[in-house]
C-alpha positions in Angstrom: 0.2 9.9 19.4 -1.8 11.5 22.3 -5.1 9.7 22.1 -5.3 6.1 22.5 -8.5 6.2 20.1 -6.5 6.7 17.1 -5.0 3.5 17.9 -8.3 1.7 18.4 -9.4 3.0 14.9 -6.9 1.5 13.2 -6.9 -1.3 15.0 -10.6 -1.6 14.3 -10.2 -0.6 10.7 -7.9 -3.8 9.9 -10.5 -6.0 11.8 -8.2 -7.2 14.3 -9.1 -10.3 16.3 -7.9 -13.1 18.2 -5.4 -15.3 16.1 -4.7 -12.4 13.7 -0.7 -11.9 13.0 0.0 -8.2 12.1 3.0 -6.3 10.8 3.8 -3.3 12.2 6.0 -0.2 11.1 8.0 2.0 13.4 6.0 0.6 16.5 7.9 3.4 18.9 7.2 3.1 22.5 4.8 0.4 21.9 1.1 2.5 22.4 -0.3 0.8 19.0 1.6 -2.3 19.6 0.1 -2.7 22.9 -3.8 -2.2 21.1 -3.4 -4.6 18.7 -2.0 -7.5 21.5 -5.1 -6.6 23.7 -7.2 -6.8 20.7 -5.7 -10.9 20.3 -3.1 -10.8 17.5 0.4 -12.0 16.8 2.7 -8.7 16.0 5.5 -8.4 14.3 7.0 -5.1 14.6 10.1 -3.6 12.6 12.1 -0.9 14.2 15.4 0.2 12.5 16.5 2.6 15.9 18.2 -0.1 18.5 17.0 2.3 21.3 13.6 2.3 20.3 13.6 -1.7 19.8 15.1 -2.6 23.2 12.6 -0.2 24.6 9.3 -2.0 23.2 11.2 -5.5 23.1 11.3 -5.0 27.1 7.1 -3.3 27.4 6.7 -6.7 26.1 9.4 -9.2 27.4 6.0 -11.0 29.4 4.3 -11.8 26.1 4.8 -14.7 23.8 2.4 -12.3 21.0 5.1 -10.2 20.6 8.4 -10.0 18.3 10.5 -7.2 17.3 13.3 -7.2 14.4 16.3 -4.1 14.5 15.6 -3.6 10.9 14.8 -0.9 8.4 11.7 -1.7 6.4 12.1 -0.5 3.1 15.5 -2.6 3.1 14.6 -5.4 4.5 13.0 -8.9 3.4 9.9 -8.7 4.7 8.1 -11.3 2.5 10.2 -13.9 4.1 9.8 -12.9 7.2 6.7 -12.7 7.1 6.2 -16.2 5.2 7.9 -17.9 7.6 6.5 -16.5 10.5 2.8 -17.7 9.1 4.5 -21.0 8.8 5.4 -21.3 12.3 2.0 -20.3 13.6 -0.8 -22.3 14.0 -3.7 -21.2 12.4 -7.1 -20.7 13.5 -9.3 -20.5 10.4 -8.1 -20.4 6.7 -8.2 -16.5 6.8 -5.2 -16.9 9.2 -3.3 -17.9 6.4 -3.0 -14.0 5.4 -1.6 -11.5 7.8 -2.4 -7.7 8.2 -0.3 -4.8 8.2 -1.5 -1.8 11.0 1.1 0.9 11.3 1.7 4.3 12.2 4.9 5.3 9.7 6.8 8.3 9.2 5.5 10.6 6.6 8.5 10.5 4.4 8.4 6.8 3.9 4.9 6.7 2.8 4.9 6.0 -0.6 7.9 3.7 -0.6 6.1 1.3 2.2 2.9 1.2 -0.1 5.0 0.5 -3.4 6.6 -2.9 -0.9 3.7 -3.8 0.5 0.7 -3.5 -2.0 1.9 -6.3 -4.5 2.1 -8.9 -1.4 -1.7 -9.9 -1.7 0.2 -13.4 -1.2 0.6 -13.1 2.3 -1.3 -10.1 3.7 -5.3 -9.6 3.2 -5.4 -5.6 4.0 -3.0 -3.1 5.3 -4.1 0.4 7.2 -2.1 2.8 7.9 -1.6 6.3 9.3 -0.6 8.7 6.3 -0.5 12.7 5.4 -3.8 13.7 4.8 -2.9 15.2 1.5 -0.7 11.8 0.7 -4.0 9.4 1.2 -5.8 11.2 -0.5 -4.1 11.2 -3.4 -3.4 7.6 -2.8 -7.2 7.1 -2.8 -9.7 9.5 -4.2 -7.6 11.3 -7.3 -9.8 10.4 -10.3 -9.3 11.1 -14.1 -8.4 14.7 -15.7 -7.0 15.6 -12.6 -3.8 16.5 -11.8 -3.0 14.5 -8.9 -3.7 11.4 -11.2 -0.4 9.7 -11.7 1.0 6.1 -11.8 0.8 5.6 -8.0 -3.0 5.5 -8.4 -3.0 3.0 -11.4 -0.8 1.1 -8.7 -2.4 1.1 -5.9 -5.8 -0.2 -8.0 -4.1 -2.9 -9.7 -3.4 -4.3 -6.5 -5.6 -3.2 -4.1 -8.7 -1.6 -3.2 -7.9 1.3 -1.2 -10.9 3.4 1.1 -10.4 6.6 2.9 -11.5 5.9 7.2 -11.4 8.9 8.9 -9.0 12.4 9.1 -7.2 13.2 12.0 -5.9 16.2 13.1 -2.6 17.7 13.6 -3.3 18.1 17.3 -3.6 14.7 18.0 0.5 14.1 17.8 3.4 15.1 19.6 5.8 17.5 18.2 2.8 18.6 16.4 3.3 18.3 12.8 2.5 20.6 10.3 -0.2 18.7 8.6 -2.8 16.7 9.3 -3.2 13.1 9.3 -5.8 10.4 8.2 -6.4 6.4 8.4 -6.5 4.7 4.9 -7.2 0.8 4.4 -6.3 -0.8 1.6 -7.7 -4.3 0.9 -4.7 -6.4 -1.3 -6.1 -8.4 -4.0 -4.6 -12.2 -4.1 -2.8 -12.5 -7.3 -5.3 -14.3 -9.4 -7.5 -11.5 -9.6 -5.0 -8.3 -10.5 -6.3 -7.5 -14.3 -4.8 -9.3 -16.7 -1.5 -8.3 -18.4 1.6 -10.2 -19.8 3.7 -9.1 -17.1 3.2 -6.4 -14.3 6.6 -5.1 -15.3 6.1 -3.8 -18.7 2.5 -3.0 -17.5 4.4 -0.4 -15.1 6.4 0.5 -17.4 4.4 1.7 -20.1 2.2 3.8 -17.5 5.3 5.5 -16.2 6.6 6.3 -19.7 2.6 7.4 -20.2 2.9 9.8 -17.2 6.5 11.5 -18.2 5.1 13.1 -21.0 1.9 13.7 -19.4 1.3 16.9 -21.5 1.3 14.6 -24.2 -0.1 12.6 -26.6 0.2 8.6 -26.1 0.8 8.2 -29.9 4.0 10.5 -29.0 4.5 9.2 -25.2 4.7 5.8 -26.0 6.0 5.5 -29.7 8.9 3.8 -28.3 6.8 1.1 -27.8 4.8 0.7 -31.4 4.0 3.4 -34.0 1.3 6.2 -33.6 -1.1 4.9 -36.0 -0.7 1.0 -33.9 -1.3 3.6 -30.8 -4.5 5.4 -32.4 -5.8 2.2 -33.5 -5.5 0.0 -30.1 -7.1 3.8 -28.3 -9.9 3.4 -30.7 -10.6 -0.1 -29.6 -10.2 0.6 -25.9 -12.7 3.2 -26.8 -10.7 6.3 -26.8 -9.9 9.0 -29.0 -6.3 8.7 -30.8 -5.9 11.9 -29.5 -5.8 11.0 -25.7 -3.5 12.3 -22.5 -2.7 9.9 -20.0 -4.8 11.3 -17.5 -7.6 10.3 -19.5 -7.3 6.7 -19.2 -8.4 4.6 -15.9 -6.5 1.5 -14.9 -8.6 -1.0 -16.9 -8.3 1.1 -20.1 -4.6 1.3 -19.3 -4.5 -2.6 -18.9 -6.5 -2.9 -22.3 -4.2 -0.5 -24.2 -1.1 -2.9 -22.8 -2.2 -6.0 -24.2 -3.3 -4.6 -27.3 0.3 -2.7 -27.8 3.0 -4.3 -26.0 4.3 -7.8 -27.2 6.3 -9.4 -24.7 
C-alpha cells in the first residue's frame, strides 16, 4: 500500500478506538497494523508466511497491543482464538465484548474470508475490509433480476449489513494490480436477529440448489424438496408468481419460501 490514508480509512471505517481488539488478515510489514495500534486497539494479526510474521512480530516486539499467530486463516480456528483472547482482556465498556475485523487480504481469498467470518456476529460487531472493486460490489449492491445476483448476496444479508465506503485505485499499490480496489464494511448481525428459519443449513441449501438451475423454474429447481404444485402454492403466499426464477426472489422472500417448504 503506498498511501498511509488508505489505512486511516479503514481504520476509520471500523470505528477504531481505544480498548477496541481487532483481527487482522495478512498484516505484511505491519503499515495497517501499525494504524490501528496508534488508533488504541488490541490486534490480532494472522500471517501464514514465517518471514513475514517474524518481520511484523519484531516492528512490534515494544508493544504489549500486539500479537501475531503463523497461521493460515481460512484453516485455522479463529473463533477460538478469538473467544479466548476477549476472555483474557479486560473490557472497557460492554461493546468491548465484540471485536472487529480490519484487513487488507489478498484478492483471491476474498470470498472464502467473508463466507468464515460473516456468521460470527457472536464475537465480532463489523468487519471492513480491502476487496476487488468488482468483488464488493457484487458483494454489496447486486439487486434482483440481475445477473450478478447469486447466493453470496442472500449470505452476506442474512448475516450482515454490508455498505460500500470508498474506491480506490489501482495506483495506490505496489506491484500495481490490474484492478482496482475499494473499502466495504459489513456490520454482523448477533444471532438473535438473522431471519428466522429452522436451520441456516437447509436455508443455504435450498438457495444454492435455487441458484444451480438459475435458468429455471423453482417448481423444477427445487422439486427435490416438495412437489411443484406445494412450490406454486408456498410462491403464491410469499406473494410470487408460480412461475418465478430465483433471481426474482430477495432474501426475506427466500426465508419465507423455506419455512413454508422445507420440513426439517
Amino acid at each position: 500500500m503506498l498511501d498511509s490514508e488508505i489505512n486511516e480509512q479503514l481504520t476509520a471505517a471500523a470505528n477504531v478506538g481505544e480498548g477496541d481488539v481487532v483481527l487482522e488478515i495478512g498484516p505484511g510489514t505491519g503499515s495497517l497494523t501499525n494504524v490501528l495500534i496508534i488508533a488504541g486497539a488490541f490486534v490480532l494479526a494472522i500471517e501464514k508466511d514465517p518471514h513475514m510474521a517474524t518481520l511484523v512480530s519484531e516492528r512490534f516486539s515494544e508493544t504489549e497491543r500486539f500479537k501475531v499467530l503463523k497461521e493460515d486463516f481460512v484453516k485455522c480456528h479463529i473463533h477460538s482464538h478469538m473467544l479466548s483472547l476477549l476472555a483474557s482482556i479486560e473490557p472497557s465498556s460492554a461493546d468491548s465484548r465484540y471485536a472487529k475485523v480490519v484487513a487488507n487480504i489478498p484478492f483471491n481469498i476474498s470470498t472464502d474470508v467473508v463466507k468464515q467470518l460473516l456468521p460470527m456476529g457472536d464475537i465480532f460487531s463489523e468487519v471492513v475490509l480491502l476487496l476487488q472493486e468488482e468483488t464488493a460490489l457484487r458483494l454489496v449492491e447486486s439487486s434482483l433480476r440481475t445477473s450478478e445476483y447469486r447466493p453470496i448476496n442472500i449470505f452476506v444479508n442474512f448475516y450482515s449489513d454490508p455498505q460500500f465506503i470508498c474506491k480506490v485505485p489501482r495506483t495506490k499499490f505496489f506491484p500495481q494490480p490490474n484492478v482496482d480496489a475499494a473499502v466495504v464494511k459489513f456490520k454482523l448481525k448477533q444471532p438473535v436477529h438473522y431471519p428466522s428459519v429452522s436451520s441456516t443449513k437447509s436455508f443455504f441449501s435450498m438457495v444454492n440448489s435455487a441458484f444451480n438451475g438459475k435458468r429455471k423454474m423453482l417448481r423444477r429447481s427445487l422439486q427435490h424438496i416438495c412437489t411443484p404444485m406445494e412450490i406454486e402454492n408456498a410462491l403464491g403466499n410469499v406473494g410470487r408468481p408460480a412461475t418465478s426464477r430465483p433471481e426474482e426472489l430477495s432474501m426475506d422472500d427466500f426465508v419465507k419460501l423455506h419455512n413454508l417448504i422445507v420440513k426439517v
